[in-house]
N, C-alpha and C positions, 0 to 999 in steps of 0.2 A: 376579687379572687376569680371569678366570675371570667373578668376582662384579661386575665394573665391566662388564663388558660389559650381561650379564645385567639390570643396574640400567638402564642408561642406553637398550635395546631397550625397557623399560616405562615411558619416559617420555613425555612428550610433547612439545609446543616451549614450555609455559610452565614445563617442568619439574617438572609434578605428575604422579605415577603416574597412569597411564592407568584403575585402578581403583578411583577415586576421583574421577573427571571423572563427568559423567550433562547431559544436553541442557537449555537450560535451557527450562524451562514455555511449553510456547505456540510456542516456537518457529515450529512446524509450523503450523499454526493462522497465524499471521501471517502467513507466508507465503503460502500457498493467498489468507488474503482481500487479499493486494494484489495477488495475481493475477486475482480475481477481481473487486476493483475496477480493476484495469488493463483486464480484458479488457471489462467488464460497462458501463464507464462510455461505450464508443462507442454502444450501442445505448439504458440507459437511465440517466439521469444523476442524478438521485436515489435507485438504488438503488448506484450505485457511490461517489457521497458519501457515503453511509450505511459502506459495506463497507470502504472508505479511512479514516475517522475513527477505525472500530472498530478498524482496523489499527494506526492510529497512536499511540491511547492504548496498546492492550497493547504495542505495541513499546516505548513510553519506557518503562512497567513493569517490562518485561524486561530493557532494558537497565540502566537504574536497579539490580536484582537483578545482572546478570554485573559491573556497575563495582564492588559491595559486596565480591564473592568471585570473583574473574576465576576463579582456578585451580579451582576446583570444576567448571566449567563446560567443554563442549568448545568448541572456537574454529567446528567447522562449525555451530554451533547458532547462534552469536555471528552469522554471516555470511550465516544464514537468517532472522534478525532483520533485518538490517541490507539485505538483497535486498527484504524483504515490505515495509518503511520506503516505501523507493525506488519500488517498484509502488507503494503507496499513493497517496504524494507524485503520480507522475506522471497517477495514475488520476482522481484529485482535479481538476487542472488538465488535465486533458482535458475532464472532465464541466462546469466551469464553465466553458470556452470554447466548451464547445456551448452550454449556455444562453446566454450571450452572444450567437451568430451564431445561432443563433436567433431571439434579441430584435430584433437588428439585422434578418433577414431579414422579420420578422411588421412592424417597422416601418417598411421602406423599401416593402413592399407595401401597409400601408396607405396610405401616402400616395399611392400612387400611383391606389388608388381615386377615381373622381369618387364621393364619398359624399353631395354636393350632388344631383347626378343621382338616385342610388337611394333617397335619403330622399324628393325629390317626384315620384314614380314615372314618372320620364320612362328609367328603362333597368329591365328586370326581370332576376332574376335565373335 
């Protein structure tokens, strides 16, 4: 009775000894960059596409490795993959909606230039 306890305190919820779980690779690392293309992508949007893609390739990597051998793997490592995805994802589609209302903003003000005017120098600038 004794030994069933003892057994069952060392396990974990997929049922592998907890001494024989370890994080899987990157984990941590993936995390941080889609936090950092989360955070990174309001100010410059090319560096946080950059940092979101990088995110998302090692994420499928990763995850590809925990689907191979779940049980080797700890579940909070799993959910640190799958948090850093998600910053990614989001980080991603932030930065290209800036470029967009960007795009939009440089071209609803040119039009609004008299460019007629300042090309035969009747306004200076």
């Amino acid at each position: 009775m004794e030994t069933e306890n003892t057994q069952t305190e060392n396990t974990n919820q997929t049922g592998a000894p907890n001494s024989f779980q370890h994080e899987i690779p990157n984990a941590s690392v993936i995390l941080i960059l889609g936090i950092i293309a989360l955070v990174i992508s309001f100010f410059n949007s090319l560096v946080g596409i950059v940092a979101g893609v990088v995110a998302l390739v090692m994420a499928r990597n990763a995850e590809r490795l925990y689907h191979q051998t779940p049980r080797l793997y700890t579940l909070s490592s799993y959910s640190n993959i799958r948090s850093g995805r998600t910053c990614a994802i989001i980080g991603i589609v932030i930065a290209i909606l800036k470029i967009i209302l960007i795009g939009i903003i440089l071209g609803l003000l040119g039009a609004f230039i008299p460019w007629d005017q300042i090309t035969h120098g009747s306004i200076q600038l």
